[in-house]
Residue frames as a rotation matrix with the C-alpha (Angstrom) as fourth column:
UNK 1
-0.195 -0.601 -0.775 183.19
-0.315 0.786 -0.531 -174.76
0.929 0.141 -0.343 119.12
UNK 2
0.886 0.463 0.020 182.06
-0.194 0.333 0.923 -177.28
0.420 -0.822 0.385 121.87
UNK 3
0.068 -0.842 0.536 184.81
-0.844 -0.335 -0.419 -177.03
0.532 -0.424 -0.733 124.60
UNK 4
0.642 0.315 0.699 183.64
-0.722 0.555 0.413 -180.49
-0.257 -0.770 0.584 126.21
UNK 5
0.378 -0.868 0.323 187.04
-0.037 0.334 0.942 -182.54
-0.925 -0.368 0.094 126.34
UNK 6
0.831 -0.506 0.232 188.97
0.204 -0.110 -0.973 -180.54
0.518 0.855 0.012 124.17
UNK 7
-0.086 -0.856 -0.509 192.85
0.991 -0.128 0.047 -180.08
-0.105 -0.500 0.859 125.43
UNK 8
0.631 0.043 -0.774 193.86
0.194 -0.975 0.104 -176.85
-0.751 -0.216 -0.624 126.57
UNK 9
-0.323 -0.758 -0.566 196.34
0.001 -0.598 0.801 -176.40
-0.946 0.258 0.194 124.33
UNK 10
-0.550 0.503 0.666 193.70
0.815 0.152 0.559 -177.12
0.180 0.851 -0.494 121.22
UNK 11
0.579 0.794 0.185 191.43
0.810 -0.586 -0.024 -174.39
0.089 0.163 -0.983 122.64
UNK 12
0.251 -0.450 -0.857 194.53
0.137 -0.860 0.492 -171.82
-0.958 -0.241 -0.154 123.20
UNK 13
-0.792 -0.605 -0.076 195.64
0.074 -0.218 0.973 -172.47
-0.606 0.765 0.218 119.77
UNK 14
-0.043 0.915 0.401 191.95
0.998 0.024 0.054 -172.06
0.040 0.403 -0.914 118.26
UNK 15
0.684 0.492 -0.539 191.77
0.573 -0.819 -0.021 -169.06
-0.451 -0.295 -0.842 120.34
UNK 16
-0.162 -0.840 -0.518 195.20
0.237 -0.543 0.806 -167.55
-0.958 0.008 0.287 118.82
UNK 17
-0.866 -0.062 0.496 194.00
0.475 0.206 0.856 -168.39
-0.155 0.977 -0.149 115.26
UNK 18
0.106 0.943 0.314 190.98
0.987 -0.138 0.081 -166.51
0.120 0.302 -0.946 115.53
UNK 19
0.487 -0.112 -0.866 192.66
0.102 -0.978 0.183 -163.61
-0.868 -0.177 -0.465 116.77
UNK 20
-0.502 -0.843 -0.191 195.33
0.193 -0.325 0.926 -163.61
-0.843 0.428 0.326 114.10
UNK 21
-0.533 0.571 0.625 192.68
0.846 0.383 0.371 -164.07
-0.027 0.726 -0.687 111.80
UNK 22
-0.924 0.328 0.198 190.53
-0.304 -0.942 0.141 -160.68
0.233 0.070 0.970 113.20
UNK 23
-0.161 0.951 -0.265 187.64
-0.010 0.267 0.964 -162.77
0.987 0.158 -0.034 114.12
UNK 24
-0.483 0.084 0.872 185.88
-0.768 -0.518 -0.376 -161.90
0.420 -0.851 0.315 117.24
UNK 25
-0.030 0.797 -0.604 184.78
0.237 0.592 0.770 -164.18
0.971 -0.120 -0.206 119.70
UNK 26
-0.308 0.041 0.951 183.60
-0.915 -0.287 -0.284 -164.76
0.261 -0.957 0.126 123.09
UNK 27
-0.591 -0.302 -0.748 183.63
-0.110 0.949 -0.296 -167.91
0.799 -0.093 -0.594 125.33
UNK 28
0.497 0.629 0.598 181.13
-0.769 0.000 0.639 -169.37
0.402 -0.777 0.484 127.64
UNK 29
-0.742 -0.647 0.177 182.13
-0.595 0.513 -0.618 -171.56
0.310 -0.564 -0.766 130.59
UNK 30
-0.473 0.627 -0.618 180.29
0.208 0.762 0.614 -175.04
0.856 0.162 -0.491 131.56
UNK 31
0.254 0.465 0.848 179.47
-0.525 -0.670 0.525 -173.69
0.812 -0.578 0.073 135.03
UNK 32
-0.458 -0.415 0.786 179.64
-0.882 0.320 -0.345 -175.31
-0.108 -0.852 -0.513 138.62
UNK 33
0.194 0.162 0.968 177.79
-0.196 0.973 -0.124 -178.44
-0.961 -0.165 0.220 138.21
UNK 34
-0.957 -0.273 -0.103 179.09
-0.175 0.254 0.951 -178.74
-0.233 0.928 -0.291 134.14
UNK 35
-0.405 0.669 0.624 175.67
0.486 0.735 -0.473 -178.24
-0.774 0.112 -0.623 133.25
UNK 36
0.704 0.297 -0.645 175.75
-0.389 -0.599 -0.700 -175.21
-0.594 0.744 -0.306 130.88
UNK 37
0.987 -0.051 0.153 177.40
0.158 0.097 -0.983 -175.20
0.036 0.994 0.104 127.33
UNK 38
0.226 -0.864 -0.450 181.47
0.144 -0.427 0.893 -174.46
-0.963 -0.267 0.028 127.71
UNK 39
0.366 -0.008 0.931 182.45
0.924 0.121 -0.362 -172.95
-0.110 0.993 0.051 123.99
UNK 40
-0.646 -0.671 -0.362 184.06
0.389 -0.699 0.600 -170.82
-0.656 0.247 0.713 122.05
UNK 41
0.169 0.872 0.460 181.28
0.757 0.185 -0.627 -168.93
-0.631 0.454 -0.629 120.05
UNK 42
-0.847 -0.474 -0.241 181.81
0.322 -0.818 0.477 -166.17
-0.423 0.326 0.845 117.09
UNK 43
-0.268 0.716 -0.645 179.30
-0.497 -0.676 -0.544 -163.62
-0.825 0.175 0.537 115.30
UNK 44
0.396 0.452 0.799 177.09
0.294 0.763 -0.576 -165.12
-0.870 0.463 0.169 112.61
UNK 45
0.868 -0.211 -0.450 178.69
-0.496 -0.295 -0.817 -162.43
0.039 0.932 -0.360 109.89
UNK 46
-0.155 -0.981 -0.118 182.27
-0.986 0.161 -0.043 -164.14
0.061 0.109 -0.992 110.82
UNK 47
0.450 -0.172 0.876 180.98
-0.017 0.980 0.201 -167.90
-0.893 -0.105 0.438 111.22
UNK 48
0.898 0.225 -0.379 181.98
-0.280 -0.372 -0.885 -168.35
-0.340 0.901 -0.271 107.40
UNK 49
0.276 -0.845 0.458 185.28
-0.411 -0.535 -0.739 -167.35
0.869 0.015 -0.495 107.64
UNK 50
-0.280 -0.566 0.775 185.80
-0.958 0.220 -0.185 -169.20
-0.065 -0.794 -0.604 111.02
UNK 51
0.789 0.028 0.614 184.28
0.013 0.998 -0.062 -172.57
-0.614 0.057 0.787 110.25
UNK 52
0.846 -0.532 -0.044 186.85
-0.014 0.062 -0.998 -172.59
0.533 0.845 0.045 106.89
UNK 53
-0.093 -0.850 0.518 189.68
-0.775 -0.264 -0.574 -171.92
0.625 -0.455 -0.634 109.35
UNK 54
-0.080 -0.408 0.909 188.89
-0.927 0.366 0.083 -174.25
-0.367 -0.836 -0.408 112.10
UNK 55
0.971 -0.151 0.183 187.88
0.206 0.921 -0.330 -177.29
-0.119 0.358 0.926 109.41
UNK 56
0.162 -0.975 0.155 191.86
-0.319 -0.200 -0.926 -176.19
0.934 0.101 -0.343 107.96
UNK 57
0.183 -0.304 0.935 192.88
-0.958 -0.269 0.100 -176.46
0.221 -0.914 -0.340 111.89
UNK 58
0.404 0.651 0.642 191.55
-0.855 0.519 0.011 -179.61
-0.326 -0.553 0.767 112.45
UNK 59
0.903 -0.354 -0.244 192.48
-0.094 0.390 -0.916 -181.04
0.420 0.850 0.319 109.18
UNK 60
0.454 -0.886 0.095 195.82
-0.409 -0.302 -0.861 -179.89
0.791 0.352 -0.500 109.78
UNK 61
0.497 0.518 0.696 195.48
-0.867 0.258 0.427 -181.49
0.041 -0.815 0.578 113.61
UNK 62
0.823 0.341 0.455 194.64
-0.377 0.926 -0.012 -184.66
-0.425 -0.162 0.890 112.84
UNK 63
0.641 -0.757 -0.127 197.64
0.086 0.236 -0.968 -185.26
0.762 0.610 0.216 110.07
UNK 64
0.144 -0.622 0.770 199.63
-0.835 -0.494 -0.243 -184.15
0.532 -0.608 -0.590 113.46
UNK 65
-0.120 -0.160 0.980 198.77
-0.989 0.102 -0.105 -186.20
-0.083 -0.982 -0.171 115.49
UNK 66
0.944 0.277 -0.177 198.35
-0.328 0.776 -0.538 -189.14
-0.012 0.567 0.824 113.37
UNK 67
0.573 -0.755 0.319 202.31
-0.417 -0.603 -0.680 -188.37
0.706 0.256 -0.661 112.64
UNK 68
-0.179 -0.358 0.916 203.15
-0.953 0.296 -0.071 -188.19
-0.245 -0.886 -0.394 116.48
UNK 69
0.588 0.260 0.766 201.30
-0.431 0.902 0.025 -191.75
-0.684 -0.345 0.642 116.73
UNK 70
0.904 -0.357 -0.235 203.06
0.107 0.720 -0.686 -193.61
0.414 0.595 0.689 113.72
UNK 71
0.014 -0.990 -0.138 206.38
-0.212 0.132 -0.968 -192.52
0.977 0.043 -0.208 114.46
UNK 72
0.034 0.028 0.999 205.63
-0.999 0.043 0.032 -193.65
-0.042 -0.999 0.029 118.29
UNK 73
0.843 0.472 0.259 204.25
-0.269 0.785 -0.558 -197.02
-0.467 0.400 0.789 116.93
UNK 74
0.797 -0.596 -0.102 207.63
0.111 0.310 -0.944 -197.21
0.594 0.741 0.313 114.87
UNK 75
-0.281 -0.840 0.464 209.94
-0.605 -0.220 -0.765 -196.32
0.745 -0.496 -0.447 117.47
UNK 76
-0.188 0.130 -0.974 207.91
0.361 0.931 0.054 -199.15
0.914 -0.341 -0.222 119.69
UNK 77
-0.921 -0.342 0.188 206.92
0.039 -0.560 -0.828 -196.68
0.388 -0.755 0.529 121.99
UNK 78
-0.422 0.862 -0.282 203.12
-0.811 -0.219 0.543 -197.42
0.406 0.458 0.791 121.52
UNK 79
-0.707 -0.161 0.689 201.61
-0.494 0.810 -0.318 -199.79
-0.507 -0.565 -0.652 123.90
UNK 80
-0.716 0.479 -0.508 199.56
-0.046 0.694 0.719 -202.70
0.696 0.538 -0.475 122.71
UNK 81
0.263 0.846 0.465 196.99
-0.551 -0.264 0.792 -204.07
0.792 -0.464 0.396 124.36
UNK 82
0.723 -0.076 -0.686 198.74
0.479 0.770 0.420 -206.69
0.497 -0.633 0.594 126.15
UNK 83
-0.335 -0.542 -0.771 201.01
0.895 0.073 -0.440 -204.17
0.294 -0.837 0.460 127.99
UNK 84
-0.440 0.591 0.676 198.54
-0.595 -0.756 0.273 -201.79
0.672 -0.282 0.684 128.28
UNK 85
0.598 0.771 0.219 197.09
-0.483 0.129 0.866 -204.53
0.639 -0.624 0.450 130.84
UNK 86
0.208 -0.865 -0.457 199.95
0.517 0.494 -0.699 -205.06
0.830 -0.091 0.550 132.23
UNK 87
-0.798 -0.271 0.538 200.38
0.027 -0.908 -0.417 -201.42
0.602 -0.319 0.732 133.12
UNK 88
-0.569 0.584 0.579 197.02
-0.821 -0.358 -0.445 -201.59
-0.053 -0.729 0.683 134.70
UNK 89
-0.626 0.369 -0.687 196.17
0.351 0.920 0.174 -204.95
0.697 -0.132 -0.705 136.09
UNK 90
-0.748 0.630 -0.209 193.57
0.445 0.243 -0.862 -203.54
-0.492 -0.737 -0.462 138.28
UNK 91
-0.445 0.627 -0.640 191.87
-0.783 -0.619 -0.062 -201.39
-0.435 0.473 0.766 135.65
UNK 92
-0.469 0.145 -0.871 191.81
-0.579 0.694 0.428 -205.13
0.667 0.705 -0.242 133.75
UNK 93
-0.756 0.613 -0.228 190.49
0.610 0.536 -0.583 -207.43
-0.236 -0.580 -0.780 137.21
UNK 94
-0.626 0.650 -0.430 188.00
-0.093 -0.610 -0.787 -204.40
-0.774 -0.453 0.442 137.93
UNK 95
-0.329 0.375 -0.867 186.78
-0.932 -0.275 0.235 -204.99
-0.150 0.885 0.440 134.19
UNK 96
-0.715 -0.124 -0.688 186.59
-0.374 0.900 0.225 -208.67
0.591 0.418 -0.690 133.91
UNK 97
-0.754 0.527 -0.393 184.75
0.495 0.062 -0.867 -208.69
-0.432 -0.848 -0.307 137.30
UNK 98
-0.532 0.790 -0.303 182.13
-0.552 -0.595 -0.584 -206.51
-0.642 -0.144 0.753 135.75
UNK 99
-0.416 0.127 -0.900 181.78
-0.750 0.512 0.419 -208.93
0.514 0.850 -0.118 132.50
UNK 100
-0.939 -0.252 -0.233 181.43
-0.086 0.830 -0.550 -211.67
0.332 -0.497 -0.802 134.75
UNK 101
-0.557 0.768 -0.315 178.93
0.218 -0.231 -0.948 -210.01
-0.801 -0.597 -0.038 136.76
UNK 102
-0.077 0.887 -0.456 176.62
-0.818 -0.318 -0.479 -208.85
-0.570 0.336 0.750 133.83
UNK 103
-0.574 -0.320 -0.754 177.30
-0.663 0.722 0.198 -212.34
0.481 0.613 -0.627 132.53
UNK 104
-0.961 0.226 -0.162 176.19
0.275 0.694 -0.665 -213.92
-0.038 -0.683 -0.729 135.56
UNK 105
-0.786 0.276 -0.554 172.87
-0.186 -0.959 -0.214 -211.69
-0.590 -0.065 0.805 135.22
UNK 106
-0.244 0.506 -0.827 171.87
-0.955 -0.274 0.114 -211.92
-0.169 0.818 0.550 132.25
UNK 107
-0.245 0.043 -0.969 172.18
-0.212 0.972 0.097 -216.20
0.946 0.229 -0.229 132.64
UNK 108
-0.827 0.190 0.529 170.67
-0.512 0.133 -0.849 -216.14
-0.232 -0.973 -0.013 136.08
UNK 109
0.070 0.985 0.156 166.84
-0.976 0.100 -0.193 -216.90
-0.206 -0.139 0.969 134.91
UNK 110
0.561 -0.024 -0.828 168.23
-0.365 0.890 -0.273 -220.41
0.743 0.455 0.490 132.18
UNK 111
-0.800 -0.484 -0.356 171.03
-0.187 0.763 -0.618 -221.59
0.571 -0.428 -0.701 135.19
UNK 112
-0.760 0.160 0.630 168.25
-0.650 -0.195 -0.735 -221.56
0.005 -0.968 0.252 137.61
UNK 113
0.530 0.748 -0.399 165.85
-0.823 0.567 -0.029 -224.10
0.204 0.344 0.916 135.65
């Protein structure tokens, strides 16, 4: 399992379910400049048996967190997009300014005739 933005608490509960399960593994870390592999890796005689478990995981996951989101969304806790740029009016200038700018760019050669 590729460890590259997965929450901790998805890889602790991955890692609990493989123990409870009896399946050995062993974890590699991405290194100082994040250029090796970070994962969670098990023997080829147990992949089998752990892929079947972590699709089931996953599965079971997603229906979660789907869940979490509707009943956020229904309780109006869910921002939109308009007050999601509210909340960050410089994240929204700092965008628009870049549009602009690869706008301007890309119509530099036809304004200049």
């Amino acid at each position: 399992m590729n460890l590259r933005h997965v929450p901790d608490d998805e890889a602790d509960e991955v890692r609990a379910l493989l123990k409870e399960h009896g399946i050995g593994f062993y974890e590699t870390q991405a290194g100082r400049w994040r250029i090796s592999l970070a994962g969670i890796w098990v023997e080829e005689p147990d992949y089998p048996a752990a892929r079947t478990l972590l699709d089931d995981y996953q599965r079971a996951r997603a229906e979660r967190a789907r869940a979490e989101r509707e009943e956020a969304r229904a309780r109006g806790e869910e921002p939109g997009f308009i007050e999601h740029l509210r909340a960050n009016p410089e994240a929204a200038l700092v965008a628009l300014g870049v549009i602009a700018l690869m706008l301007a760019l890309a119509l530099w050669p036809w304004l200049l005739m």
